[in-house]
RODO-2510 file (C-alpha; in nm, 4 decimals, decimal comma):
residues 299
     n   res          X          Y          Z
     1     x     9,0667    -2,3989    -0,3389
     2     x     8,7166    -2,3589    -0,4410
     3     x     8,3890    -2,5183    -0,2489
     4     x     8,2721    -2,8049    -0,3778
     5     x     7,9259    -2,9123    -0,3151
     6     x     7,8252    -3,2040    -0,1057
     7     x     7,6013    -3,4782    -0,0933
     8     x     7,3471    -3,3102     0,1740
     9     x     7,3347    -2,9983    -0,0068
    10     x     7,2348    -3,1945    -0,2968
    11     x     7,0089    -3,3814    -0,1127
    12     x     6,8068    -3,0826     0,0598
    13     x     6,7409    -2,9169    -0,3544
    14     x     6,5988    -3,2418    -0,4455
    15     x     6,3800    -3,3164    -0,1533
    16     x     6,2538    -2,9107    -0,1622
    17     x     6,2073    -2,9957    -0,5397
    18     x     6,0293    -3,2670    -0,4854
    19     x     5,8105    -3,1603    -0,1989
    20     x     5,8058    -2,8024    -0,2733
    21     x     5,8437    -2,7409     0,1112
    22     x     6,1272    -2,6978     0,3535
    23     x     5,9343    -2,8574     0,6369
    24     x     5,9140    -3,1974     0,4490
    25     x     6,2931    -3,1482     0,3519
    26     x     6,3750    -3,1220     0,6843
    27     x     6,1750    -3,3744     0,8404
    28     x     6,3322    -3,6118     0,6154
    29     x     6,6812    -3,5034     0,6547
    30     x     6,5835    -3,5261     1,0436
    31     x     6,7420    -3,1137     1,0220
    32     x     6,6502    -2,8356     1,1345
    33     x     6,4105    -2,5574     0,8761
    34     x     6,7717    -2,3461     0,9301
    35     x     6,9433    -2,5990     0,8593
    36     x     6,8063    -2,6572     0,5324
    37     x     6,7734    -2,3017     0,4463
    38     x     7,2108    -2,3007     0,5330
    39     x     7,2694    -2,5883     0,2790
    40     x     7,0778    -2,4088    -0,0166
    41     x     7,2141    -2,1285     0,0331
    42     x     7,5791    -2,2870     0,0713
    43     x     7,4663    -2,4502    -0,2862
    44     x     7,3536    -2,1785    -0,4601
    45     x     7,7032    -1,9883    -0,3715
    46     x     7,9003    -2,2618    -0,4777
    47     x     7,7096    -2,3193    -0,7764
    48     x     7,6946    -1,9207    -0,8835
    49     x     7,3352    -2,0037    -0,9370
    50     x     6,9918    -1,8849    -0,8096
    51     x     6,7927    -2,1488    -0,7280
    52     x     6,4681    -2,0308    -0,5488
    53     x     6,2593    -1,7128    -0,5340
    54     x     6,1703    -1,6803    -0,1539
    55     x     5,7688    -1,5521    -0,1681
    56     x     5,6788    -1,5706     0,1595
    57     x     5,6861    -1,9248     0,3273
    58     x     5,6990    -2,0362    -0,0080
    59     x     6,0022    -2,2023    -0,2164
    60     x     5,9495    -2,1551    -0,5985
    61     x     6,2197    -2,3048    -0,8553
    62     x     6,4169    -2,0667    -1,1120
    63     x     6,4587    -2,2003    -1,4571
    64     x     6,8017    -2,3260    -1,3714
    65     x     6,6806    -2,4983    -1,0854
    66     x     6,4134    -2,7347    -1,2980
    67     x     6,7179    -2,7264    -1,5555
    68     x     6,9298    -2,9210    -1,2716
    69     x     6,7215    -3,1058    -1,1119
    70     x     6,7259    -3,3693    -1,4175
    71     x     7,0937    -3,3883    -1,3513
    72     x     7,0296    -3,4727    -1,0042
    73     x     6,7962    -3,7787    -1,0295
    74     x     7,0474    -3,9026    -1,2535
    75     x     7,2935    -3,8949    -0,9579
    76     x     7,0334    -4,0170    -0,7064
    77     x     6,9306    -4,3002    -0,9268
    78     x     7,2702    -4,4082    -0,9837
    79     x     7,3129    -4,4344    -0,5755
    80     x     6,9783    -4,6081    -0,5870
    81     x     7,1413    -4,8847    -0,7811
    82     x     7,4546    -4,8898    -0,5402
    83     x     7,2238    -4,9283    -0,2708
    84     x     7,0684    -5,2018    -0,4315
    85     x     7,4005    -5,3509    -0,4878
    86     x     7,4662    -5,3396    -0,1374
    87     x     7,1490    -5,4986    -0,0358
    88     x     7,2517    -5,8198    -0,3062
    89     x     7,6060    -5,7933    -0,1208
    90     x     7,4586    -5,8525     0,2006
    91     x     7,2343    -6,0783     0,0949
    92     x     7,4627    -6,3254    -0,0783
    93     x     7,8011    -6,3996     0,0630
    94     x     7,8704    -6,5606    -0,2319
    95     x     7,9260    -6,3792    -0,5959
    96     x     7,6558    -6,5629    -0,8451
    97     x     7,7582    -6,9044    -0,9146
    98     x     7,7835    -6,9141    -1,3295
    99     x     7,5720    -7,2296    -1,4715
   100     x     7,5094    -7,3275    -1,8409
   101     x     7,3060    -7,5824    -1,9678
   102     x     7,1596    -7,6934    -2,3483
   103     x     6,8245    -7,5775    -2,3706
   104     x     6,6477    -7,9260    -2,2739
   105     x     6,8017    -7,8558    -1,8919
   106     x     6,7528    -7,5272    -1,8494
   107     x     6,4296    -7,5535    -1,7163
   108     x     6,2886    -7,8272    -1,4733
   109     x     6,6094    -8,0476    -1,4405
   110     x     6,8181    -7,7171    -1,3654
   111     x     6,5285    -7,5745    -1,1089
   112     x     6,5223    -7,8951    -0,9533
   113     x     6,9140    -7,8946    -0,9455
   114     x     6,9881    -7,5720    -0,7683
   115     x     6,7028    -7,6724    -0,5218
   116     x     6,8784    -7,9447    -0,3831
   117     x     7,2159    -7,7285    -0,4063
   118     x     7,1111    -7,4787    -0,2165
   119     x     7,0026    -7,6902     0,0481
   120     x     7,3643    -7,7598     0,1201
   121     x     7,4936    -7,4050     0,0023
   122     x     7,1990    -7,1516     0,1745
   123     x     7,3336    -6,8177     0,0246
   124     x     7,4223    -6,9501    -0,3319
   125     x     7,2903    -6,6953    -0,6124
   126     x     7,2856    -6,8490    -0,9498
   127     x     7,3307    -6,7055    -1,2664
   128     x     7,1836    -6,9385    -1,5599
   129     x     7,2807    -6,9694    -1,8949
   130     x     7,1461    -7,1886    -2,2227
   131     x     7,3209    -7,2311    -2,5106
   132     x     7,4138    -7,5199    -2,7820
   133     x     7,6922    -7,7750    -2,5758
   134     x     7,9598    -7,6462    -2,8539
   135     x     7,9484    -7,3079    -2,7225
   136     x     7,9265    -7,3726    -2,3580
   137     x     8,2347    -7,6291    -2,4252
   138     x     8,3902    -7,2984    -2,5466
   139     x     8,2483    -7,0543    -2,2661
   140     x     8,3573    -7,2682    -2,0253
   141     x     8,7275    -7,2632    -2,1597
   142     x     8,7143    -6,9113    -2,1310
   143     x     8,6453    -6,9179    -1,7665
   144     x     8,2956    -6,6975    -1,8593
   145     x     8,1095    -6,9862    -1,6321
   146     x     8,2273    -7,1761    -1,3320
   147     x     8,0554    -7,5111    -1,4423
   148     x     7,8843    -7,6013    -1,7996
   149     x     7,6666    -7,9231    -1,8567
   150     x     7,6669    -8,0206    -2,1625
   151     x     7,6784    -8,3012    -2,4444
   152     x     8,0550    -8,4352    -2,5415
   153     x     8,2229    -8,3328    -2,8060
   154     x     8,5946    -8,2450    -2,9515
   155     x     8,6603    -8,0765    -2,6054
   156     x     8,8964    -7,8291    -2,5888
   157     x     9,2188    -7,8915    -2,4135
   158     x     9,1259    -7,6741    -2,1421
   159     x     8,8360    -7,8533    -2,0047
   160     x     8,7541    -8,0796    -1,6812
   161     x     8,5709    -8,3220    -1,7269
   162     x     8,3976    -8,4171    -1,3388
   163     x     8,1436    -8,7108    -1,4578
   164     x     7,9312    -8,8131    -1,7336
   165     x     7,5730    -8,9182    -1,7140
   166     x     7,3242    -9,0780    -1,9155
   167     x     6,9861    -8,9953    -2,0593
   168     x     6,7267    -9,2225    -2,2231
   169     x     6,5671    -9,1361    -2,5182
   170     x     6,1898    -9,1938    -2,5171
   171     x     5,8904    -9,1910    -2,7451
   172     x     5,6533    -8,9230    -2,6498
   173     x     5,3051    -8,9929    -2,7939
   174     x     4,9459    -8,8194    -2,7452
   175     x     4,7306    -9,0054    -2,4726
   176     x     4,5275    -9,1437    -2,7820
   177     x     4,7523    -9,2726    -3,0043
   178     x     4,7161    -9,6062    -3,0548
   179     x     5,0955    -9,6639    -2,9965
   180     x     4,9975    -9,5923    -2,6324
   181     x     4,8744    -9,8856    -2,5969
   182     x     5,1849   -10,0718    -2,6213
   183     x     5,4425   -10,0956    -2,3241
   184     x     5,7375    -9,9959    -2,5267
   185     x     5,7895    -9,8506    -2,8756
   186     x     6,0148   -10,0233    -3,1775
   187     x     6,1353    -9,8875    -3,4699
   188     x     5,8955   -10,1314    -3,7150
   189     x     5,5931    -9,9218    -3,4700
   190     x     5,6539    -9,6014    -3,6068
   191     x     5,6692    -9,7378    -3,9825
   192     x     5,4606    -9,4649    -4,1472
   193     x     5,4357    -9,2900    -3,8364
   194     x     5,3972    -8,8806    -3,8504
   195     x     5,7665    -8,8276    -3,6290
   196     x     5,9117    -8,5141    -3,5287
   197     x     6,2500    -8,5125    -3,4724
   198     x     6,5560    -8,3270    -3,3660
   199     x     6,7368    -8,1341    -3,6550
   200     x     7,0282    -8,2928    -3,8060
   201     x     7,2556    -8,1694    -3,6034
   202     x     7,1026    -8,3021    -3,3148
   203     x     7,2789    -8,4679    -3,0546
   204     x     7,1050    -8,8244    -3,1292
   205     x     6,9256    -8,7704    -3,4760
   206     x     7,2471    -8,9501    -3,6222
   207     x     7,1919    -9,2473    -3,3919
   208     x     6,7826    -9,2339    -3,4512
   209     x     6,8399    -9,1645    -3,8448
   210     x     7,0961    -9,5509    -3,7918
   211     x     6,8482    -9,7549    -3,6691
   212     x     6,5768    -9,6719    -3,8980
   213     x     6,7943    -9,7263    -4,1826
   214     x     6,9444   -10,0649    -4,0708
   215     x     6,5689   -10,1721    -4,0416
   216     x     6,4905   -10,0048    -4,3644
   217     x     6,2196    -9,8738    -4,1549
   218     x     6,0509    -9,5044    -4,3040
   219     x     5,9097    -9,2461    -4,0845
   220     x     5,7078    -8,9672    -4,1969
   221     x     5,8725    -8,7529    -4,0624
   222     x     5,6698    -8,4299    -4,0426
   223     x     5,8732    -8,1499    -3,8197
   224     x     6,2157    -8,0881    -3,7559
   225     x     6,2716    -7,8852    -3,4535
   226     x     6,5611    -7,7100    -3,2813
   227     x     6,5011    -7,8245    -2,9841
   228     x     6,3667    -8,1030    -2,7507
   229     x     6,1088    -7,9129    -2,5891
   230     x     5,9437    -7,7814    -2,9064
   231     x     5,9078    -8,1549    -2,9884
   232     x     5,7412    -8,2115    -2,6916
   233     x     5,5223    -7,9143    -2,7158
   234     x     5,3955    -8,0310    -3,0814
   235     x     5,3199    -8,3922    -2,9647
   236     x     5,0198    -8,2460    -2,6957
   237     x     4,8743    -8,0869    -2,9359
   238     x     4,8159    -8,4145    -3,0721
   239     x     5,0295    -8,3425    -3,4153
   240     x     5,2778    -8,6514    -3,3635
   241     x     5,5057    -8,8742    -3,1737
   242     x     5,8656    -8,7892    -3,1558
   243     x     6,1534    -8,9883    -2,9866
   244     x     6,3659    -8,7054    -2,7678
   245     x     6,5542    -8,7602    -2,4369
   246     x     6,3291    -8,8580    -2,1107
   247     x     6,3763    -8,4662    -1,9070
   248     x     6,2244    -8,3020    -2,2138
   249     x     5,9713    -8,5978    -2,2713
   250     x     5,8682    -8,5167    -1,8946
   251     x     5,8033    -8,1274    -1,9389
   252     x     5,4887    -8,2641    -2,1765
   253     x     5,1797    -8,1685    -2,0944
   254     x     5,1009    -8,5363    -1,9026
   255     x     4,7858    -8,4853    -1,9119
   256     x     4,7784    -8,5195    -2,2804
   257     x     5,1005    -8,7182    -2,3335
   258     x     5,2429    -9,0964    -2,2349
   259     x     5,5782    -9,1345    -2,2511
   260     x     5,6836    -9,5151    -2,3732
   261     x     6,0608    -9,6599    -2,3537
   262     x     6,2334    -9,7174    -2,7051
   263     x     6,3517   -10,0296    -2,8232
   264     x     6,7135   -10,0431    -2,8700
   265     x     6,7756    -9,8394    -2,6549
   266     x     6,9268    -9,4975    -2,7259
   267     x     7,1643    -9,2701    -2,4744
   268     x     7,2097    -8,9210    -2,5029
   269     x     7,5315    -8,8538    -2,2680
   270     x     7,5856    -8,5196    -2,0686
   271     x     7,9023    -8,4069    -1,9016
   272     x     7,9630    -8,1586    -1,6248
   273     x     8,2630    -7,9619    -1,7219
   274     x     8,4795    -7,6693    -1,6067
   275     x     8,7900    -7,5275    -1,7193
   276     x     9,1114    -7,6391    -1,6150
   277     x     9,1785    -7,2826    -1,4833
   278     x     8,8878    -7,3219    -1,2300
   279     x     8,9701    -7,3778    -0,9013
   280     x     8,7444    -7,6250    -0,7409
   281     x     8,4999    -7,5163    -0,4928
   282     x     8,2672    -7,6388    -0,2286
   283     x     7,9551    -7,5512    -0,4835
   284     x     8,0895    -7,7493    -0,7640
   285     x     8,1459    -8,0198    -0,5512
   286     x     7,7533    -8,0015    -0,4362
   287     x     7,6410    -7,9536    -0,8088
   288     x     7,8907    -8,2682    -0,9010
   289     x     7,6781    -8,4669    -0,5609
   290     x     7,3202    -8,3514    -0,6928
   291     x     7,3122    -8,3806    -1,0389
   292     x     7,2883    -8,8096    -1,0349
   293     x     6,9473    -8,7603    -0,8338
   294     x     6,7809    -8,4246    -1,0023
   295     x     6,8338    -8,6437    -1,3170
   296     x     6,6268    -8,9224    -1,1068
   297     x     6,3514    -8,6662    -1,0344
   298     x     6,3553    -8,5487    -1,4354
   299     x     6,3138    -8,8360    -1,6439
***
């Protein structure tokens, strides 16, 4: 049976290509100079190749030796990453724990979430995902995450529901507007108003769109946006008010922003979900204990 090479004859070439010495080679092989000298030789036979020209002291590479040496980092980079692995393993007794979220949680609400999580599970690694809620509904059904949070809708039949929870919707307004003078905001306020709003298919535009038409009340509405945030990002720049749910009211610049309650009230309603497949765990049941006061902290 022919030789194959090993590891440590692999590793002397590339630390003598790399160094263009023996002495650091074997210093950081903790070998012997002979020693070294043994396992390139042993490579070169089992290779059939020539793969230094001895002048003196001196080590130089052949042409097939700089020709393989880009097939060796290859190897050592790939061990670099199971090192790496390794270190994560050790790290993290747990696997990362799958999360998705709509867009509006994905970035205080869900920091502030996994804080308090993590308290009570030390070595939890989280792996966060954003999406619209119909998708995670359907992610979730697939098992691709171990918990999805998400607005209801025609769930699938292979969903958990663990608890729903409500969100306000608020008017956000620049710290000038005149409308922040009052303590809370009606629909006859914004009369004329320039409004940015979620896009039609928005969990609450359907509910906001009812109440301004029961009133015969007419917006101007000047900006549709996909998202909450963007709403909120367009209102400190002083370009309108919008009504959008309290967490992505809050990520407002405050310094440039108030945030008023609207009259009737409006609830956007979130649901933590996982598939009926899941087996329930200790860190669902923390994410299920947390969630009621990280919503607290974000609106």
């Amino acid at each position: 049976m022919a030789a194959r090479i090993t590891l440590r004859q692999v590793q002397a070439f590339r630390l003598i290509m790399t160094n263009r010495t023996m002495t650091i080679a074997a210093e950081q092989m903790s070998i012997s100079q002979p020693a070294v000298s043994r396992l390139i030789s042993d490579l070169e036979e089992t290779l059939d190749l020539k793969l230094f020209e001895r002048i003196g002291p001196r080590l130089l590479p052949t042409a097939a030796a700089r020709r393989l040496i880009g097939e060796v980092d290859r190897v050592f980079l790939g061990l670099d990453f199971v090192e790496e692995a390794a270190r994560r393993i050790r790290r993290f007794a747990l696997e990362p724990y799958r999360l998705a979220v709509p867009p509006f949680l994905s970035y205080s609400f869900a920091a502030k979430l996994v804080a308090r999580v993590s308290v009570d599970i030390p070595d939890l690694a989280i792996s966060l995902h954003s999406d619209t809620s119909r998708a995670i509904a359907e992610q979730v059904s697939r098992g691709e995450h171990d918990l999805g949070i998400c607005m209801p809708g025609r769930w699938e039949r292979e969903l958990n529901v663990l608890s729903r929870h409500e969100v306000e919707t608020v008017c956000l307004l620049p710290a000038d507007h005149p409308l922040a003078e009052r303590p809370r905001i009606i629909p006859e306020d914004l009369d004329g108003i320039s409004l940015y709003v979620l896009g039609r298919s928005g969990a609450i535009r359907p509910q906001i769109n009812e109440v301004f038409a029961q009133r015969q009340i007419a917006p101007r509405i000047v900006g549709e946006m996909q998202h909450a945030l963007s709403c909120a990002a367009f209102v400190s720049q002083g370009l309108g008010v919008a009504l959008l749910d309290s967490v992505s009211a809050r990520s407002a610049d405050q310094s440039r922003t108030t945030i008023r309650p609207f009259v009737p009230r409006i609830d956007l309603e979130i649901a933590l979900i996982t598939s009926s497949r899941h087996v329930r765990s200790d860190v669902d049941d923390a994410f299920l204990a947390h969630i009621p006061q990280a919503l607290v902290e974000c609106t």
